[in-house]
Legacy VTK file of the C-alpha trace (Angstrom):
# vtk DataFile Version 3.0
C-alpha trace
ASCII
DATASET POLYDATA
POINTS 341 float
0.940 47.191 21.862
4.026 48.665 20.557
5.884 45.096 21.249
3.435 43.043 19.403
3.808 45.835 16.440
7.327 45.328 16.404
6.813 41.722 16.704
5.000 41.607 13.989
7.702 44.010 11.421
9.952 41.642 12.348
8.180 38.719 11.013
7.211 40.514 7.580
10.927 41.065 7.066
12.171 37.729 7.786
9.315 36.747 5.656
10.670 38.936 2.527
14.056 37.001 3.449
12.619 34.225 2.001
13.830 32.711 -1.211
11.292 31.700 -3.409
11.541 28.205 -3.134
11.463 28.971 0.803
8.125 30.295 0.681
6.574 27.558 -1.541
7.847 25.567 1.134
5.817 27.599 3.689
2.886 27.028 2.187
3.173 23.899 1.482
3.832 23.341 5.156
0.766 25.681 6.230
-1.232 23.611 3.353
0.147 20.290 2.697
-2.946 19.326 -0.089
-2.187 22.189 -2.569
1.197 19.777 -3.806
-1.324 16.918 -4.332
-3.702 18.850 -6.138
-1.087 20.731 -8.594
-0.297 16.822 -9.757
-3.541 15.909 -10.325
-4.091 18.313 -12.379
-1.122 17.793 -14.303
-2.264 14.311 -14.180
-5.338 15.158 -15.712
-3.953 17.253 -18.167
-1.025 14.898 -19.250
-3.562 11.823 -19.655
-6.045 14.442 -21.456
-3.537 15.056 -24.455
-2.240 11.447 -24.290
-6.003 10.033 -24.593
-8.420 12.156 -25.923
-11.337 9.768 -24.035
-10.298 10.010 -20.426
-11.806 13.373 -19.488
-15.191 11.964 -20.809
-18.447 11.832 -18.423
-18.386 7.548 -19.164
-14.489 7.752 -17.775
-15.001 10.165 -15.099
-18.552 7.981 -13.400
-15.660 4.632 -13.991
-12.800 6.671 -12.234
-15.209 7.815 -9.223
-16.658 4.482 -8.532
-13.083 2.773 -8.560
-12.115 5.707 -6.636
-14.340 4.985 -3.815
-13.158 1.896 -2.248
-10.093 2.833 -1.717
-11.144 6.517 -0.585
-13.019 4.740 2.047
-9.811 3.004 3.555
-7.382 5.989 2.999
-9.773 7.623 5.716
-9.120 4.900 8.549
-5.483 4.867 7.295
-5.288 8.767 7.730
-6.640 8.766 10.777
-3.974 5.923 12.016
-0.950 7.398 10.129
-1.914 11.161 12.230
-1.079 9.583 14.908
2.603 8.424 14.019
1.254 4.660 13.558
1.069 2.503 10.021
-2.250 -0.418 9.485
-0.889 -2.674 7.103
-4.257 -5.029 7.890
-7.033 -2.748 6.213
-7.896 -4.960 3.301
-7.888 -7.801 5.555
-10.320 -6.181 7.865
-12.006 -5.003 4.868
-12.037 -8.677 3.526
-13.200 -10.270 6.340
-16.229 -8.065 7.119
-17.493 -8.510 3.938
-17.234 -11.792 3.394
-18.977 -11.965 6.965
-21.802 -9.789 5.699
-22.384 -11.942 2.325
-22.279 -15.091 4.402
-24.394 -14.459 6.690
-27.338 -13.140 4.154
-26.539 -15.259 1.676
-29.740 -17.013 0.100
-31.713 -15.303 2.833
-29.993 -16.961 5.434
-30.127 -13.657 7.546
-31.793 -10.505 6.763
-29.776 -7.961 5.812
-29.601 -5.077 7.694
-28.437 -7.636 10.555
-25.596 -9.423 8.478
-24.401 -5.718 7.630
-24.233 -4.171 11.465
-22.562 -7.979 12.321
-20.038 -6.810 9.478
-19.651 -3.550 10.793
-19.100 -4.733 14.354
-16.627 -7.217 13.469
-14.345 -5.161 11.856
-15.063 -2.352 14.311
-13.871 -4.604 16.823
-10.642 -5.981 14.927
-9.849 -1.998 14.588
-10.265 -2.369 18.323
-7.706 -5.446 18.520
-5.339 -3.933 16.697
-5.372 -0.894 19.043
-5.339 -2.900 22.296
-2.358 -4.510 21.041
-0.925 -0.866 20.416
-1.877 1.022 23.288
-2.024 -1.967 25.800
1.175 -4.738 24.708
2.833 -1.480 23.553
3.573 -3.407 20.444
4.650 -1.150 17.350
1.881 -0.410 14.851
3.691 -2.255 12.106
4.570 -5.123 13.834
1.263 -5.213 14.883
-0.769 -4.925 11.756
1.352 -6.792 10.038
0.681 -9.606 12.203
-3.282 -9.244 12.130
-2.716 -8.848 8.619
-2.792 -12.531 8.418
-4.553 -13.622 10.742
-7.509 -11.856 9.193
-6.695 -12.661 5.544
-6.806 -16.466 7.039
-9.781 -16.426 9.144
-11.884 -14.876 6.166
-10.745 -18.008 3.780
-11.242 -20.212 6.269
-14.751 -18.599 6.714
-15.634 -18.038 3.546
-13.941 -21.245 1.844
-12.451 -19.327 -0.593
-15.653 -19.197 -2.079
-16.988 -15.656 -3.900
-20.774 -15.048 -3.455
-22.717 -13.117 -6.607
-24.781 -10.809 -6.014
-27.529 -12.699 -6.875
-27.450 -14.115 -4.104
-27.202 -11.586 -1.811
-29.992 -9.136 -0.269
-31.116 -5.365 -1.931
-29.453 -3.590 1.194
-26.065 -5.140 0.461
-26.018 -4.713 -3.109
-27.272 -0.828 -2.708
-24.297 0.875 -3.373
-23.656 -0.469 -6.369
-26.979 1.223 -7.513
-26.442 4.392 -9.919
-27.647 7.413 -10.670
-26.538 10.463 -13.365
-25.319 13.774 -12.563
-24.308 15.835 -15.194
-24.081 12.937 -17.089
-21.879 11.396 -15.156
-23.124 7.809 -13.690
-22.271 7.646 -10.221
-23.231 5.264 -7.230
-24.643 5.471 -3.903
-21.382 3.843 -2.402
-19.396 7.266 -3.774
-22.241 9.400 -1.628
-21.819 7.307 1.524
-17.668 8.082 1.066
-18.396 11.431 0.820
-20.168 11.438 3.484
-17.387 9.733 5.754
-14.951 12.232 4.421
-17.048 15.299 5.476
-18.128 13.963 9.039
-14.422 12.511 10.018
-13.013 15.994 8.370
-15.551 17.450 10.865
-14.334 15.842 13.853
-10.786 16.330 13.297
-11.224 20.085 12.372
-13.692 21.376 14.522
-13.574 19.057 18.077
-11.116 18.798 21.007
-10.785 14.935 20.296
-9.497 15.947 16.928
-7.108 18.209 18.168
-5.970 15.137 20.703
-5.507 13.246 17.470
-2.633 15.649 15.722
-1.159 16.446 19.837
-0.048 12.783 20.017
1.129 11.939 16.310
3.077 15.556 16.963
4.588 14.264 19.977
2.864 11.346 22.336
4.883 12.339 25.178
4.445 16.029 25.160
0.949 15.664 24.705
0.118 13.043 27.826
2.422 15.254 29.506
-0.335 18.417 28.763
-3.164 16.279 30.291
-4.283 14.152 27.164
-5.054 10.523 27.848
-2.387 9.446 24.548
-3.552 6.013 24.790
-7.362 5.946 24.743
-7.088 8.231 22.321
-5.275 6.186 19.955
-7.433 3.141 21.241
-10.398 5.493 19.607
-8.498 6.291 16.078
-8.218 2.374 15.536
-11.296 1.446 16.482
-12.618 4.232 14.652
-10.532 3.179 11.914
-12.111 -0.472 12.010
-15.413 1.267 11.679
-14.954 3.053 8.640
-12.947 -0.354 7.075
-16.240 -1.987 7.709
-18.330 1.075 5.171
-15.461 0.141 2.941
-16.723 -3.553 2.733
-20.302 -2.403 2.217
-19.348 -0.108 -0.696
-17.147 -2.862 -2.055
-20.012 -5.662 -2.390
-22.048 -2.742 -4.239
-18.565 -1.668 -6.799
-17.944 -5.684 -7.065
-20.803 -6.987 -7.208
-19.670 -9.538 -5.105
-17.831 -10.768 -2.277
-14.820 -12.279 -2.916
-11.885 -13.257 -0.381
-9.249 -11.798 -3.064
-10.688 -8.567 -3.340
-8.301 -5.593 -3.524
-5.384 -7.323 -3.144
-2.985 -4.405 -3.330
-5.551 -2.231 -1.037
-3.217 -1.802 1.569
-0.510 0.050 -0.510
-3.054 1.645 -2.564
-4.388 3.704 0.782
-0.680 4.123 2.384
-0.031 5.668 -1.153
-3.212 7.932 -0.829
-2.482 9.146 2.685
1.628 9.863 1.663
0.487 11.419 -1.757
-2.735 13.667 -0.279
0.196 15.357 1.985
-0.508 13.681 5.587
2.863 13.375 7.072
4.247 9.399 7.785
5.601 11.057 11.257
2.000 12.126 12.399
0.748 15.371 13.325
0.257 16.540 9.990
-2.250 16.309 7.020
-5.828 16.632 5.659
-8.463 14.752 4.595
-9.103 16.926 1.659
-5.248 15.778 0.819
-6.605 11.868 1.280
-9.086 12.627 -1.604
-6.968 14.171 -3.881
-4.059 11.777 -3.241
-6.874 9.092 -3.955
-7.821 10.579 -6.473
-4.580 10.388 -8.242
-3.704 6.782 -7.085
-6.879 5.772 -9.155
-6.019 8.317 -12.148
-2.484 6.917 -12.422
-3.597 4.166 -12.693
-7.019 4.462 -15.122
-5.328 6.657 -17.365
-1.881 4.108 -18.194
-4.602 1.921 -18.557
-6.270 3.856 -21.198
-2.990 4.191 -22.926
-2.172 0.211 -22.719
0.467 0.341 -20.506
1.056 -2.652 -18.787
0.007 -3.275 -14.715
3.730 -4.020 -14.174
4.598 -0.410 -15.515
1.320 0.991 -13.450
2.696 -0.520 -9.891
6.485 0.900 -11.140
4.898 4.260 -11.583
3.314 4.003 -7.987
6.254 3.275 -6.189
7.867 6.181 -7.899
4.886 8.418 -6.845
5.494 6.920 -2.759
9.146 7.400 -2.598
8.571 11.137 -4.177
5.998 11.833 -2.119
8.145 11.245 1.171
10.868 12.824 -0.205
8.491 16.383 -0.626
6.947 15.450 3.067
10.546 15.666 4.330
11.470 18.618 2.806
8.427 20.457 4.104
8.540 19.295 7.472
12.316 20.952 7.177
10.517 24.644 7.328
12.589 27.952 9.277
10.150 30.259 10.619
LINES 1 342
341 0 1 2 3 4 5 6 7 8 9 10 11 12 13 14 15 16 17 18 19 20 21 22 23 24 25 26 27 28 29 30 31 32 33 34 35 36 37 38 39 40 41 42 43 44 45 46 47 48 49 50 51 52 53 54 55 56 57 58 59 60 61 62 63 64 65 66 67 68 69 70 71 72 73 74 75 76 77 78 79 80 81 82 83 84 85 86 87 88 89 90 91 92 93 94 95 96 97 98 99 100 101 102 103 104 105 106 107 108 109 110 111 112 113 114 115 116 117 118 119 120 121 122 123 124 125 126 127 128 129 130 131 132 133 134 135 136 137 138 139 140 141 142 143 144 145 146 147 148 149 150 151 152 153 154 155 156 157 158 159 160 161 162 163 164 165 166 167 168 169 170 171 172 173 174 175 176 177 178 179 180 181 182 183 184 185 186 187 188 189 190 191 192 193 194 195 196 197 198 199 200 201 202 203 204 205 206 207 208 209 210 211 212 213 214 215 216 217 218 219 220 221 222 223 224 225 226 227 228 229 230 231 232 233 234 235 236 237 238 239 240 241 242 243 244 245 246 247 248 249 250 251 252 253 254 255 256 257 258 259 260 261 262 263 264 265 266 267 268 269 270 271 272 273 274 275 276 277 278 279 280 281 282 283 284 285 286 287 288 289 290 291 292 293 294 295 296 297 298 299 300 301 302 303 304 305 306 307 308 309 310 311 312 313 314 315 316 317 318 319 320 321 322 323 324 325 326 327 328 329 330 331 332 333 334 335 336 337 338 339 340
């Protein structure tokens, strides 16, 4: 008792040793989102004074639903980039399932309910591929999704023709999430509630289950962790394919925001969701983040760029001011991860 009281002194003092700047660094290691969320509100703030309209309930229902999308594949990423791995192919898979889906049901060719789970399946299953490839060819995630990166992006204008489908011609289920409601005046969609709910079940199953915990032991170290009994590879075989699944939502809520399927959707999704993860706090060298930092670091990608766009700045200026964001982001992630107990 006496040791563990001692024990205990002694970390209080070193703790007072701390400079300030070393203990913002603590916590920012302890909680990597609270970063995130001090720039979004500055964010919010800055674009408030600069544009008087932004923080309106008509701006706020347009940020959400462009928000969503890319919310959606930030999760999959997260999960992927926990694990010390990159997927460069997520718009690709995202692409290709819902071109799939709008295909398939297009004109009443299929009903659909079935053209959706065929959507979901197939991108399931290249989340799968891509995790094979990983865990099985022992193939580096980048080289890997960058390679499936085209060959999705090809199959789905080969399949689709380069053809978009309107909604019009498409069946009530897939156009659903596009479908509105107001909340404190405040128009959102049924596409932002089904993100939410991804967020709060994956954030469950990270948090709260062994598998999750199996998930931050091998993007901490893979070795160390098979080493203490945990089967590295089909667990990363699970956070791909898992991944895949959630890309496949992401489709669905993108026929809903588009209001149509088009093979040049989201063009710039995958850098938009690496930029999410980096931003929200989850560490490029795995074993570290939260989803709550995803949403905020969403969040921000899609304020950045709504609110320059509010002001008229041009798109080349928006993608500058992105890149600046990534590289400053890394730059804080290494710094943290440089903590002294």
């Amino acid at each position: 008792m006496a040791a563990t009281t001692t024990s205990a002194a002694a970390a209080e003092f070193a703790r007072r040793q701390h400079s300030p700047l070393q203990r913002v660094q603590h916590q920012l290691h302890g909680r990597p989102w609270l970063s995130p969320l001090f720039l979004l509100f500055v964010a919010f703030l800055a674009f408030f004074i600069a544009t008087p309209t932004f923080l309106t309930a008509n701006s706020m229902g347009i940020l959400l639903q462009q928000t969503a999308v890319v919310a959606a594949l930030a999760v999959g990423q997260t999960l992927v980039i926990l694990t010390a791995g990159i997927d460069l192919s997520v718009g690709a898979i995202m692409v290709l399932s819902m071109m799939v889906m709008a295909s398939l049901s297009r004109d009443g060719g299929m009903p659909g309910i079935l053209a959706l789970l065929i959507g979901i399946v197939l991108a399931t299953a290249a989340g799968a591929l891509n995790g094979f490839l990983v865990t099985r060819i022992n193939l580096p995630p980048f080289i890997v999704t960058l390679g499936t990166l085209s060959i999705f992006t090809a199959i789905a204008l080969l399949y689709s023709g380069g053809e978009s489908i309107q909604a019009n011609h498409l069946p009530d289920l897939l156009n659903f999430l596009g479908d509105g409601f107001s909340l404190f005046g405040i128009s959102l969609t049924w596409g932002i509630v089904v993100v939410i709910l991804i967020y709060l079940v994956v954030g469950f199953v990270l948090a709260q289950t062994a598998w999750g915990r199996y998930v931050y032991a091998v993007g901490d170290d893979r070795e160390s962790a098979r080493l203490s009994g945990v089967a590295s590879k089909r667990v990363l075989l699970a956070v791909y394919t898992l991944a895949g699944f959630i890309y496949g939502l992401a489709a669905w809520v993108l026929i809903g925001r588009a209001g149509a399927a088009t093979p040049n959707a989201v063009p710039d999704a995958n850098l938009q969701s690496i930029t999410a993860v980096v931003i929200g706090g989850t560490s490029l060298f795995g074993g570290r983040g939260r989803l709550i930092g995803t949403a905020i670091g969403a969040l921000i990608v899609q304020t950045l760029q709504f609110g320059l766009s509010q002001m008229g700045v041009d798109q080349q200026w928006r993608v500058l001011a992105t890149g600046i964001l990534v590289i400053v982001a890394v730059a804080v992630d290494q710094w943290i991860r440089k903590v002294k107990a």
